[in-house]
Rosetta silent file (secondary structure, phi, psi, omega in degrees, C-alpha in Angstrom):
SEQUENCE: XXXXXXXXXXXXXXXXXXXXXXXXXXXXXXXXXXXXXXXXXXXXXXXXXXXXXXXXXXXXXXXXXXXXXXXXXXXXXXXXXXXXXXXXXXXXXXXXXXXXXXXXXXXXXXXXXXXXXXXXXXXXXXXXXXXXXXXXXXXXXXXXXXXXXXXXXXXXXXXXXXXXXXXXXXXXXXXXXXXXXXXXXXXXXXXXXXXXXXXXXXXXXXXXXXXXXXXXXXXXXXXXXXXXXXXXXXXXXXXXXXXXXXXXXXXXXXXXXXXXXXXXXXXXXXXXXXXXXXXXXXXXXXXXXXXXXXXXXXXXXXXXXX
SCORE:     score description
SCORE:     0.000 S_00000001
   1 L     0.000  150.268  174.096    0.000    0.000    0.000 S_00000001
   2 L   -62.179 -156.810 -171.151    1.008    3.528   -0.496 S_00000001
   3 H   -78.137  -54.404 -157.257    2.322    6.153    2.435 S_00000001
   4 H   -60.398  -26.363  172.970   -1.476    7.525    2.565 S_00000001
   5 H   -72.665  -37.745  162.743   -3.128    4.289    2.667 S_00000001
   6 H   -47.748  -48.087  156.207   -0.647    3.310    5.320 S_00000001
   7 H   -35.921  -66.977 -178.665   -1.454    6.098    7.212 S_00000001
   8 H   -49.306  -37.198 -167.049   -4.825    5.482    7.488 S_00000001
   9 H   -68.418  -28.660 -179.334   -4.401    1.785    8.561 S_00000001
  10 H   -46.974  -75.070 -156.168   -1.955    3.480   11.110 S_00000001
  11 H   -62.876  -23.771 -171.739   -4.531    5.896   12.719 S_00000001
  12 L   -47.699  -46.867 -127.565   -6.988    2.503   12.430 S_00000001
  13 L  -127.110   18.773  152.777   -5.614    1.154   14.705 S_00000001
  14 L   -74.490  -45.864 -153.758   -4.311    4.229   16.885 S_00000001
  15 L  -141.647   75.025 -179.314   -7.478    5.725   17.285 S_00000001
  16 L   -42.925  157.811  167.672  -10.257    2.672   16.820 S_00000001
  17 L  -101.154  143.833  177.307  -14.059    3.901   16.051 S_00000001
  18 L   -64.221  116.849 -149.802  -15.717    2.784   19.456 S_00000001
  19 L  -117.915  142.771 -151.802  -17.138   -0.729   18.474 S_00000001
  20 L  -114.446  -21.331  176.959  -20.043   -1.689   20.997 S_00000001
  21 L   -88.379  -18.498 -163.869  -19.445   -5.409   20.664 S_00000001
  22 L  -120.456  103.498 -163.183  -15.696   -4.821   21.826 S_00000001
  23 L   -92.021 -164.412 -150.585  -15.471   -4.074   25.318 S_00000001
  24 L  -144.840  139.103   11.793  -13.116   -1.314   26.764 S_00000001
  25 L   -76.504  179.895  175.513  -10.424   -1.033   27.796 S_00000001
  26 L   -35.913  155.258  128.106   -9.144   -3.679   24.831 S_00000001
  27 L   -32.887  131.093  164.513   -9.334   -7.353   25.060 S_00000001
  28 L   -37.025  164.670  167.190   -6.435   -9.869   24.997 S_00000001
  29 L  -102.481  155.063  165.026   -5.328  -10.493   21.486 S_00000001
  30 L   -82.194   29.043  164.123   -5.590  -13.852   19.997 S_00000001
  31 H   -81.426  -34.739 -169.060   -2.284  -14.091   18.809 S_00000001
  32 H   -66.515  -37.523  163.881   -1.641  -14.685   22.497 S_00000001
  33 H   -91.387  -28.139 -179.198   -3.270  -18.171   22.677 S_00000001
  34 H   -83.058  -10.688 -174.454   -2.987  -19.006   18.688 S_00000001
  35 L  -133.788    2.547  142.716    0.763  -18.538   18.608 S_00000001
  36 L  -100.535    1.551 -175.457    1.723  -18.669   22.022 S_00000001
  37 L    49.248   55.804 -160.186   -0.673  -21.153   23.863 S_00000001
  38 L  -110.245  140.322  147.878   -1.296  -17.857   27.096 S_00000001
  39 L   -91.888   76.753  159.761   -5.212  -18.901   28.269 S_00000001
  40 L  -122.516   60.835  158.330   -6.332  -15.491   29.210 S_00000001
  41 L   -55.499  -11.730  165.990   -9.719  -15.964   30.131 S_00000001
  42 L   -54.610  -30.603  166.551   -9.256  -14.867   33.420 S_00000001
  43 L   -51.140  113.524  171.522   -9.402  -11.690   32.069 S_00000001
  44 L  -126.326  149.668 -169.981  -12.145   -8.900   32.679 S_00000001
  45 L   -65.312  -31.617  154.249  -12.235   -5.380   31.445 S_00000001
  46 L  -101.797   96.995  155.568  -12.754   -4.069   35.386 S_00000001
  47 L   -96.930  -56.095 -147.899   -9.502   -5.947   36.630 S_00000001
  48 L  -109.712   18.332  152.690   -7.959   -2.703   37.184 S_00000001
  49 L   -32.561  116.760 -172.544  -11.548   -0.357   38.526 S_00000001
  50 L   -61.075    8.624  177.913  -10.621    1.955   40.909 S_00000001
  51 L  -112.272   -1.319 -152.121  -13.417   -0.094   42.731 S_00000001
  52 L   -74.855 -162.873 -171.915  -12.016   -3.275   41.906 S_00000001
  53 L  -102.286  -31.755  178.744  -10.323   -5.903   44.640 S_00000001
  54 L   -60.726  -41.850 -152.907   -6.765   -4.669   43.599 S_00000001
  55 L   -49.041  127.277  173.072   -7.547   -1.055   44.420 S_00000001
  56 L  -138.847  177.109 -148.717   -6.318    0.438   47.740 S_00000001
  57 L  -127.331   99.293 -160.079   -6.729    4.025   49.290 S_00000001
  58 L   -89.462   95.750 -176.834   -3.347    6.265   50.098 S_00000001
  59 L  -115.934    4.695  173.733   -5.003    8.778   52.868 S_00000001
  60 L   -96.546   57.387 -179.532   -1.664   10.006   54.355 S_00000001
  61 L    21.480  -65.648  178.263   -0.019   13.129   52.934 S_00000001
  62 L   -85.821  -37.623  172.270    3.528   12.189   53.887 S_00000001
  63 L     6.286  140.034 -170.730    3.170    8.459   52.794 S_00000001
  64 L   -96.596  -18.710  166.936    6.411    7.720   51.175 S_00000001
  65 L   -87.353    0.478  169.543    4.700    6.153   48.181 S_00000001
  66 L   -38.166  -58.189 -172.200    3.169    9.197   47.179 S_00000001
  67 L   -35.154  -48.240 -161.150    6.504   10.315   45.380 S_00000001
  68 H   -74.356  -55.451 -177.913    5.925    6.985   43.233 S_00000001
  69 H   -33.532  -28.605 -178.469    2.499    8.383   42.334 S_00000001
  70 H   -86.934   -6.730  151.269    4.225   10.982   39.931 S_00000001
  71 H  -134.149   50.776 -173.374    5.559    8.427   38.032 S_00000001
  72 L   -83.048  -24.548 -171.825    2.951    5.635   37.355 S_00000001
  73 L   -94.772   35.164  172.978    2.183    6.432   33.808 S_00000001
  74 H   -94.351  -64.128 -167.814    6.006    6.367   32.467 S_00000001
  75 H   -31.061  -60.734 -169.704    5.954    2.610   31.788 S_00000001
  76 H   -51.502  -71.777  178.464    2.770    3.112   29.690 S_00000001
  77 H   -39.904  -12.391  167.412    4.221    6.244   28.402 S_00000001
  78 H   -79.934  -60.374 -174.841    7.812    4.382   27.002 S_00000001
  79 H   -55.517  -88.436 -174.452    5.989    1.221   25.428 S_00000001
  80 H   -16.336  -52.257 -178.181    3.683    4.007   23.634 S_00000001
  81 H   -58.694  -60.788  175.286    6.711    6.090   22.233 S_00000001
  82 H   -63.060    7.016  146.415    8.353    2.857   20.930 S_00000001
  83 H   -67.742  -47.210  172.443    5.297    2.052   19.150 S_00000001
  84 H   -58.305  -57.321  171.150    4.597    5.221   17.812 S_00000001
  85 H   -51.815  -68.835  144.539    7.842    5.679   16.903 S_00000001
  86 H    -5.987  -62.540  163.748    7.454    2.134   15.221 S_00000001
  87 H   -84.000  -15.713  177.308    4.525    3.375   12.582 S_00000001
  88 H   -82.571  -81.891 -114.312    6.505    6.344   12.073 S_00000001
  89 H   -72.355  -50.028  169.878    9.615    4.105   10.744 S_00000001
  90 H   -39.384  -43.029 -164.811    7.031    2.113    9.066 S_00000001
  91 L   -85.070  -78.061 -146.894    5.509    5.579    7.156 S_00000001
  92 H   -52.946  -30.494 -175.767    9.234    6.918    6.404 S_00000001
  93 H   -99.991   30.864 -178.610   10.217    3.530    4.507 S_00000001
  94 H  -115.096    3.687  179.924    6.934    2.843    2.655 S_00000001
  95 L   -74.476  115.003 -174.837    7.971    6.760    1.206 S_00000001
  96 L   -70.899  -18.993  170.463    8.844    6.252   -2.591 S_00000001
  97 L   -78.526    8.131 -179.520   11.112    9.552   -1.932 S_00000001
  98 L   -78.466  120.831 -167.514   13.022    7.674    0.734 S_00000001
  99 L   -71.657  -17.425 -175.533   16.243    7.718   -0.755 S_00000001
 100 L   -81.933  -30.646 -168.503   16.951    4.067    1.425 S_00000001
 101 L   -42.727  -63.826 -161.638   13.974    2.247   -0.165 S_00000001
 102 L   -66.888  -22.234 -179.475   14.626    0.671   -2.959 S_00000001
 103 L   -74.302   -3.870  177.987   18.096   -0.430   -1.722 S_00000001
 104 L    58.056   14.997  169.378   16.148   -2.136    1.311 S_00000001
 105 L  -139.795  168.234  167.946   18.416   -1.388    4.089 S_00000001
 106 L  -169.534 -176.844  168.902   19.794    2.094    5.516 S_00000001
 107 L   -56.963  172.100 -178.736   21.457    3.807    8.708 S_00000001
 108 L   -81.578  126.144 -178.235   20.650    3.365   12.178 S_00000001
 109 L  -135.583 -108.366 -167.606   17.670    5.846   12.721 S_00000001
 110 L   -61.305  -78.898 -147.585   14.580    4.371   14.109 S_00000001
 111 H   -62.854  -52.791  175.700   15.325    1.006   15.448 S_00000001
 112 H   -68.102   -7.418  153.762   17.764    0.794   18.196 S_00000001
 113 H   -31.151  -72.458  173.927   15.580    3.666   19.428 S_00000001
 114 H   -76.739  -22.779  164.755   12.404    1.845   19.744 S_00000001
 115 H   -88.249    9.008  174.105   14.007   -0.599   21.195 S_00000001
 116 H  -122.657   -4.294  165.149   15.516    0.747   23.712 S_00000001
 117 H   -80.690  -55.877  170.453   12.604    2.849   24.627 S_00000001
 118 H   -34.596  -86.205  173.789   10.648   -0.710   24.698 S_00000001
 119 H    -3.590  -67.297 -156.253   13.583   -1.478   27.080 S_00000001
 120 H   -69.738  -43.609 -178.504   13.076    1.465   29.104 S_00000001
 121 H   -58.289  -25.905  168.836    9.287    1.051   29.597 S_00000001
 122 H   -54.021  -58.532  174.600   10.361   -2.362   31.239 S_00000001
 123 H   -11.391  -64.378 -175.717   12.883   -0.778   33.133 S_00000001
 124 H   -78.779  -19.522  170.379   10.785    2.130   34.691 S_00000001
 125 H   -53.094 -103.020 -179.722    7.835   -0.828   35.104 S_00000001
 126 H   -21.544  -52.334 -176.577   10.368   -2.985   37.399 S_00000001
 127 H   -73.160  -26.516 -164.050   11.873    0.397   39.326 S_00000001
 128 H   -76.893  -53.267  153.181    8.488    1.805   39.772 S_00000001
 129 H   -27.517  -56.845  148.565    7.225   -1.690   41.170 S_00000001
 130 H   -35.160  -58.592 -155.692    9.976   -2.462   43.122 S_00000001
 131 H   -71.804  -74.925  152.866    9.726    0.921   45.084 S_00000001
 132 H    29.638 -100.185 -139.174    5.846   -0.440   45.523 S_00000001
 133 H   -91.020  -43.121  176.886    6.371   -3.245   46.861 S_00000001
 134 H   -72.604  -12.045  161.478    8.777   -2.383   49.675 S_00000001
 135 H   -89.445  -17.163 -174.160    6.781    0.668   51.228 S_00000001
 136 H   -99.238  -24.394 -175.089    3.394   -1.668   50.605 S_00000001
 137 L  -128.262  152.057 -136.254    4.126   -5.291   51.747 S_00000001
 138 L   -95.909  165.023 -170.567    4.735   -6.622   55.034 S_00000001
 139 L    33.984   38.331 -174.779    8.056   -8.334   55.786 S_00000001
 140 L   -55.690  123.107  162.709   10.298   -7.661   52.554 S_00000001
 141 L   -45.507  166.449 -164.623   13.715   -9.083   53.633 S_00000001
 142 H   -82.794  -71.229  173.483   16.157   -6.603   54.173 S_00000001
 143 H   -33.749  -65.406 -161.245   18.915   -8.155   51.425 S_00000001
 144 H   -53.461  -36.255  178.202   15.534   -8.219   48.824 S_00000001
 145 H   -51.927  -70.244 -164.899   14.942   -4.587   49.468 S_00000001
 146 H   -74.391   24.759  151.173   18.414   -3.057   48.931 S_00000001
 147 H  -103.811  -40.354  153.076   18.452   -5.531   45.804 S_00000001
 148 H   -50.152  -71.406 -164.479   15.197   -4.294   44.447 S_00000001
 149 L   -63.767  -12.135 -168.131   16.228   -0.906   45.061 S_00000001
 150 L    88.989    0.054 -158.481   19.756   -1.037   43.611 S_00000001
 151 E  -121.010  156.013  164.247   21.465   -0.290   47.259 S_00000001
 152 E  -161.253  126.312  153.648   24.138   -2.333   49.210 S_00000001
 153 E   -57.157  133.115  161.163   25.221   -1.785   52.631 S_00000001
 154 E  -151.544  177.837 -173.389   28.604   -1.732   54.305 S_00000001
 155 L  -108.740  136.162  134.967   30.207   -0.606   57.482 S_00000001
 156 L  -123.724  130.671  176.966   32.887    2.852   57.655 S_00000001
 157 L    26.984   55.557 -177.518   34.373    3.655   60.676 S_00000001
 158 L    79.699  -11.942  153.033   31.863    2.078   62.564 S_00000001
 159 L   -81.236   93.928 -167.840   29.032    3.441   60.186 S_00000001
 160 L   -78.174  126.260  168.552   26.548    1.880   58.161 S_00000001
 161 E  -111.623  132.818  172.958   26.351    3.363   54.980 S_00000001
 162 E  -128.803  159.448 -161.158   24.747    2.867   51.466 S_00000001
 163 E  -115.889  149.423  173.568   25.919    3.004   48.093 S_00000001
 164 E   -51.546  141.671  147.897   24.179    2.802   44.449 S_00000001
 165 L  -151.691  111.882 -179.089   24.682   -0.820   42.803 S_00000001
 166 L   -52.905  141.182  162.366   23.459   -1.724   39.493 S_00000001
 167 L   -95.799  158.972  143.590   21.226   -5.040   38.852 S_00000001
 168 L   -82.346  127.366 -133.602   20.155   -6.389   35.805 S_00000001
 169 H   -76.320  -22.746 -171.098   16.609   -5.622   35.169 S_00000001
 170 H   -81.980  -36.941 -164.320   15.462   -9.622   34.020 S_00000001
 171 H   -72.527  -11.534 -165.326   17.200  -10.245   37.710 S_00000001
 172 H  -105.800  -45.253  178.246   15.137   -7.553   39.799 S_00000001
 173 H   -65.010  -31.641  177.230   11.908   -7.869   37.821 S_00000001
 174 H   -87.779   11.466  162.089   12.148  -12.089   38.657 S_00000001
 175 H  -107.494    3.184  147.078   12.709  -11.023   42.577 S_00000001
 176 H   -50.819  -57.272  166.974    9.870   -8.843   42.083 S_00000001
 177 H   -69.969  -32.328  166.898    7.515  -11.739   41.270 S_00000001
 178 H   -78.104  -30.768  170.951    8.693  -14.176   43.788 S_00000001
 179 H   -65.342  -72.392 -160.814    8.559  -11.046   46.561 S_00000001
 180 H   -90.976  -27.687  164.407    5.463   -9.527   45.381 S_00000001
 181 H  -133.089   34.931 -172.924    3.327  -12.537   44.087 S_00000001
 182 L    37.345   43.895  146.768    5.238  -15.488   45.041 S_00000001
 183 L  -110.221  153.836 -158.088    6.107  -16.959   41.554 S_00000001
 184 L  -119.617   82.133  174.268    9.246  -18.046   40.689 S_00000001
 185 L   -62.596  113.505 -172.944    9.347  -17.308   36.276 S_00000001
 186 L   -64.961   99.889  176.975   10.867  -20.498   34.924 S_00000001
 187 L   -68.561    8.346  167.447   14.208  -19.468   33.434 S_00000001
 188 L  -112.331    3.408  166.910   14.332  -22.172   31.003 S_00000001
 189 L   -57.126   84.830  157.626   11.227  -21.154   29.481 S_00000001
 190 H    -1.969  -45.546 -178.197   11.444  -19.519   25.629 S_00000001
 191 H   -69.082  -26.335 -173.834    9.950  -16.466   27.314 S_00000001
 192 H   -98.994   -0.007  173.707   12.475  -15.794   29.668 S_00000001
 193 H   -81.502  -35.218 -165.738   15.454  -17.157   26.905 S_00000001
 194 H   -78.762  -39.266  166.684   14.253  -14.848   24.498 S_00000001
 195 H   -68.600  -20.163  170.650   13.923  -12.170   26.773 S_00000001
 196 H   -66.314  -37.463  173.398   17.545  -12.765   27.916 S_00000001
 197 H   -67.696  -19.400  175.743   18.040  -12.550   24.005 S_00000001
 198 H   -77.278  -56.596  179.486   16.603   -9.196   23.898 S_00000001
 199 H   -75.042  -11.400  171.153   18.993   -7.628   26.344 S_00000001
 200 H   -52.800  -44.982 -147.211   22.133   -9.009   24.621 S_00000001
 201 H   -97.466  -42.111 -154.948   20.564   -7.404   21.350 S_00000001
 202 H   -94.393  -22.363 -167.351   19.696   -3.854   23.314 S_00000001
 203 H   -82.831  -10.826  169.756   23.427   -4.443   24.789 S_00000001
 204 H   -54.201  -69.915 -166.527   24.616   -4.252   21.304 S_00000001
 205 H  -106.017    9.196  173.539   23.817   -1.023   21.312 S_00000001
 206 H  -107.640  -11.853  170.686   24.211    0.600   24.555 S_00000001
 207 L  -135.889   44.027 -176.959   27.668   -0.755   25.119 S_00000001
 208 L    -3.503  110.617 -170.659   28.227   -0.743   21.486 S_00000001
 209 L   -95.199   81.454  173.657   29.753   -4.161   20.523 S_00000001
 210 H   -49.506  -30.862 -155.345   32.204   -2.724   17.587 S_00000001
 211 H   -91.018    4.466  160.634   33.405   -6.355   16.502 S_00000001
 212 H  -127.158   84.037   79.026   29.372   -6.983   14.842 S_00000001
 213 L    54.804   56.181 -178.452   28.433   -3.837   13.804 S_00000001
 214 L   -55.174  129.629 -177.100   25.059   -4.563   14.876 S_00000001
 215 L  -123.744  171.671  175.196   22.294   -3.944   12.714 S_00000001
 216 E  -127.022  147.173  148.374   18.292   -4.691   13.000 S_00000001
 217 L  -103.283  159.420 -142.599   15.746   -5.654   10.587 S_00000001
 218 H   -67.575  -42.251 -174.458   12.150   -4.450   10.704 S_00000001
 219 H   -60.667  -28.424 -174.036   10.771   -8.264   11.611 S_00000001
 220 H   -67.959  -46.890 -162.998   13.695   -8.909   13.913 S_00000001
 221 H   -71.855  -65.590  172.124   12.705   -5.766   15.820 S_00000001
 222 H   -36.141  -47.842  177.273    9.130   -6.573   16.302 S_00000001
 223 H   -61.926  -23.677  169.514    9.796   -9.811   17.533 S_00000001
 224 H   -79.816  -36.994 -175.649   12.150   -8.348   20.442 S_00000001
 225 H   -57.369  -53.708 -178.067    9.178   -6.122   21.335 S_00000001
 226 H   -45.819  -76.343 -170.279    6.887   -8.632   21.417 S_00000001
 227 H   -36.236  -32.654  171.886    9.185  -10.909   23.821 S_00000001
 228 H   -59.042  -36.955 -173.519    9.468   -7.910   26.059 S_00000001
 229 L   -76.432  -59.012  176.460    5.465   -7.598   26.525 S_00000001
 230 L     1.031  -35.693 -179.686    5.615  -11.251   26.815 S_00000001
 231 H   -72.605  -51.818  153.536    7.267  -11.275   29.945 S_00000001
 232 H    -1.527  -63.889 -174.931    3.937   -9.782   31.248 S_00000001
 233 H   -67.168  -62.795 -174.911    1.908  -12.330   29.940 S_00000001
 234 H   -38.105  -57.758 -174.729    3.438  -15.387   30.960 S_00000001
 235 H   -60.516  -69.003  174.119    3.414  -14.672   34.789 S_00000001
 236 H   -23.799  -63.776 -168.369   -0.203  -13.009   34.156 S_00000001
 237 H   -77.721  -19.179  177.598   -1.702  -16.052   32.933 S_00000001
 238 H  -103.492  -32.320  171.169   -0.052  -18.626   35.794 S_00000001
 239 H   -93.652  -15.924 -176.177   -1.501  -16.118   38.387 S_00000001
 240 L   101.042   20.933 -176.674   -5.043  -15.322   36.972 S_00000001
 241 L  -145.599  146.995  174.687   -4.248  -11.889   37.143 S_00000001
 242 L   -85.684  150.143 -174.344   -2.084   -9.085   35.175 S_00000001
 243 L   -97.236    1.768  166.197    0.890   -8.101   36.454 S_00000001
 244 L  -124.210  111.685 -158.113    0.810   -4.906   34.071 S_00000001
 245 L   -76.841  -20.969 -171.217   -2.706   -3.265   33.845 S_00000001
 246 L   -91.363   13.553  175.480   -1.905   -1.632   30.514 S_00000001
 247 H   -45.405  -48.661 -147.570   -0.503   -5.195   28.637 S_00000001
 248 H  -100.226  -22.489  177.518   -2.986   -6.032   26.775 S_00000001
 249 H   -76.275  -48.615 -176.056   -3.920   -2.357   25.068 S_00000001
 250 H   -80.411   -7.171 -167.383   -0.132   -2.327   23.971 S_00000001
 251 H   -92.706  -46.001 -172.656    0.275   -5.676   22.948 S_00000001
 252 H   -68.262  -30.497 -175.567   -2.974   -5.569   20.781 S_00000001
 253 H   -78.893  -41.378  177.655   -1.587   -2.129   18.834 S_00000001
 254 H   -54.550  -52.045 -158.319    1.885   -4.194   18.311 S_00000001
 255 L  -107.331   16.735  167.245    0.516   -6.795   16.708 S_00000001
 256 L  -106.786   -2.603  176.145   -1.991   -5.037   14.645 S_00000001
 257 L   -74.611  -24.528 -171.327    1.123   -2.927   13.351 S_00000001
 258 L   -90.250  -21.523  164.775    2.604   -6.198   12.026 S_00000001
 259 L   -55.141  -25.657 -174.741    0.921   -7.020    8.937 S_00000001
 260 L   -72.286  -37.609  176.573    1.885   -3.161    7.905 S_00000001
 261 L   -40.130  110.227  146.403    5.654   -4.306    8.126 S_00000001
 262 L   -94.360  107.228 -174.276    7.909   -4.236    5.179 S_00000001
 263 L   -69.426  100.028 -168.017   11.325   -5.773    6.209 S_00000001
 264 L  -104.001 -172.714 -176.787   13.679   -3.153    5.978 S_00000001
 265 L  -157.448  107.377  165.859   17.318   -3.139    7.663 S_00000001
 266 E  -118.565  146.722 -159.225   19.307   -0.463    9.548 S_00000001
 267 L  -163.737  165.245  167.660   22.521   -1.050   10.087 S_00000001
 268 L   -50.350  120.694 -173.210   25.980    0.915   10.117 S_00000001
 269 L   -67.388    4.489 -179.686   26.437    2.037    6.302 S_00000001
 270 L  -121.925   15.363 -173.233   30.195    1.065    5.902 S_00000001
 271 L   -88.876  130.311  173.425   29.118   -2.454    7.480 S_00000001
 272 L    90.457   -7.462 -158.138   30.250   -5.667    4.781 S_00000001
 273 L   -83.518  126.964  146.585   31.572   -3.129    2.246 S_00000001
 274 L    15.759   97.845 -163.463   34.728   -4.425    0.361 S_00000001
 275 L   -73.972  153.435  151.705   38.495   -3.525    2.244 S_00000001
 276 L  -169.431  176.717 -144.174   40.578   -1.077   -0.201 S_00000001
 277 L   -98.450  154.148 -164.349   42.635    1.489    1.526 S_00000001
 278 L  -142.327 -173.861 -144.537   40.705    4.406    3.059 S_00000001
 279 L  -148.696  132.224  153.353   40.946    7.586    5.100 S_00000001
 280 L   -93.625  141.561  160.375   39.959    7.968    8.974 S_00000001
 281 L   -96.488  130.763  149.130   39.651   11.181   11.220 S_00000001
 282 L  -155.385  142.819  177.104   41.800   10.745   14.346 S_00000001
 283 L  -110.189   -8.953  164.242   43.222   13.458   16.519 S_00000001
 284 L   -41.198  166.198 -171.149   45.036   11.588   19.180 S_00000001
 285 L   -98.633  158.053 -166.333   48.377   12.481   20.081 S_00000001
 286 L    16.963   75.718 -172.082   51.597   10.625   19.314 S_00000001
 287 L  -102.898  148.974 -174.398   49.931    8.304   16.529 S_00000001
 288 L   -64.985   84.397 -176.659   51.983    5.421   14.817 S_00000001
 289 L   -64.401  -22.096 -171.396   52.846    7.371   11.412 S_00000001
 290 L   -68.783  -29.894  173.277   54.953    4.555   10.160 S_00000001
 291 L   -91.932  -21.553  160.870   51.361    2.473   10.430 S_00000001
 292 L  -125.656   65.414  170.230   48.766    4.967    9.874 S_00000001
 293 L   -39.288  149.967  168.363   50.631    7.549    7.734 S_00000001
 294 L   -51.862  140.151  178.017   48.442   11.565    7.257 S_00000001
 295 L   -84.843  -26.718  175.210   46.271   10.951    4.798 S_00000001
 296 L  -128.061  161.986  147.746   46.916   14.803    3.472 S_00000001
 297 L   -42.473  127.665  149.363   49.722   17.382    4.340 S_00000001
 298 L   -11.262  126.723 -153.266   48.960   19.372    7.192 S_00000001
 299 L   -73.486  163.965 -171.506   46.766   22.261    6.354 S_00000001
 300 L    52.357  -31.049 -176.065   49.571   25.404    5.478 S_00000001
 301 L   -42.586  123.902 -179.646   52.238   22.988    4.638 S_00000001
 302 L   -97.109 -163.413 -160.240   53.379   24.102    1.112 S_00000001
 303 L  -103.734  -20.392  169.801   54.700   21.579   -1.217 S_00000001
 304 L  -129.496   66.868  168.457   58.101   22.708   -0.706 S_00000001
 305 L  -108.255  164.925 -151.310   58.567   22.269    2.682 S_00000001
 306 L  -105.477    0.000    0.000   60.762   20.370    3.858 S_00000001
């Protein structure tokens, strides 16, 4: 389809006509049981009612979880950007004036983006949860806390003191679920291998791995998002309940996005091309000229200097 027709299917399925048969917010998708076997009939459209059985009632000013109130909608608000951002990549390469089309790959623009905003929406999901669950539920061990939280204790001079220490985010979100709903997410499980495969792939590009020049294609990409809501699901579906109330709204716009998909590829532009001898900028100091001779005289040098 053209860009304009795309567009439209885009906004379809952005901005829905209110269907009376379809109740709100969305439904699971059925991709989730036909191509993943997830059963989630447990599911009702007031799970998450401010009258509902989850729902509880903050009546203390200084409460220490307030603070956390001011950032509940950034998960939802990450997953959204990489999506959005998603049909916009989707619009720019279905553009016959995209100078990248017809060759079917280009630079890295859109994609390690969206994926690393999909990343992030886990991210702030786990820290915002985490914080949760140790001002809300009774007995957290001490060791679970300042591991949730990123903190570690030690003794100075007779002081206890604490210092910042990074986790990895697959390690704090699976002591979230055995601390906050006593499951233990089976780590030999395709959801939680793939998702392990996902941070390798986002690690690519946040600690740039120079010797593979990592690049993504458009199908490749999707498929890490998806494994990311996934993690959601899995857990969701073994307790009867979701562990993210907004899963199922983002998961259904992802996968109505994928039929729209043209497999495109960004990647570094000088990645596979042909050795012959080339030209670099470096400005370090005391560089090996007998191995990486100037590629030009020095700017003012005249030809018959010496």
């Amino acid at each position: 389809m053209d860009r304009d027709e795309l567009q439209g299917e885009i906004d379809r399925i952005f901005e829905p006509e209110l269907d009376e048969d379809l109740p709100v917010p969305m439904p699971p998708h059925k991709r989730l049981w036909d191509n993943h076997r997830l059963d989630t009939s447990y599911w009702r459209p007031d799970e998450f009612h401010s009258m509902s059985k989850f729902s509880r009632l903050v009546q203390d000013p200084t409460d220490p979880i307030n603070r956390i109130r001011e950032s509940l909608s950034a998960p939802d608000n990450l997953f959204w950007a990489g999506i959005r951002l998603f049909a916009d990549s989707l619009l720019a390469y279905s553009d016959v004036n995209n100078p990248w089309r017809e060759m079917g790959w280009g630079p890295l623009q859109y994609y390690p983006p969206i994926l690393m905003a999909f990343w992030a929406g886990l991210e702030a999901f786990v820290r915002l949860y985490s914080e949760m669950l140790v001002h809300v539920v009774s007995g957290v061990p001490s060791a679970v806390r300042l591991f949730l939280l990123e903190e570690e204790e030690y003794v100075e001079k007779g002081q206890i003191r604490q210092s910042k220490r990074s986790r990895p985010v697959l390690e704090r979100y699976w002591t979230l679920l055995k601390y906050g709903y006593d499951y233990e997410f089976d780590r030999g499980s395709k959801f939680w291998q793939e998702a392990e495969a996902v941070a390798k792939r986002r690690n690519q590009f946040v600690h740039y791995e120079v010797g593979s020049a990592p690049s993504l294609k458009t199908f490749e990409l999707w498929s890490y998002l998806e494994s990311i809501l996934l993690l959601f699901f899995r857990p969701s579906v073994d307790l009867k309940l979701s562990v993210f109330p907004s899963q199922f709204e983002i998961y259904w716009c992802l996968v109505e996005l994928r039929p729209l998909i043209e497999d495109f590829e960004e990647r570094p532009i000088q990645k596979g091309w042909p050795f012959s001898p080339y030209i670099f900028s470096c400005s370090f100091n005391k560089i090996d000229d007998s191995r990486y001779p100037p590629g030009s005289k020095p700017l003012g040098e005249s030809k018959g200097s010496p």
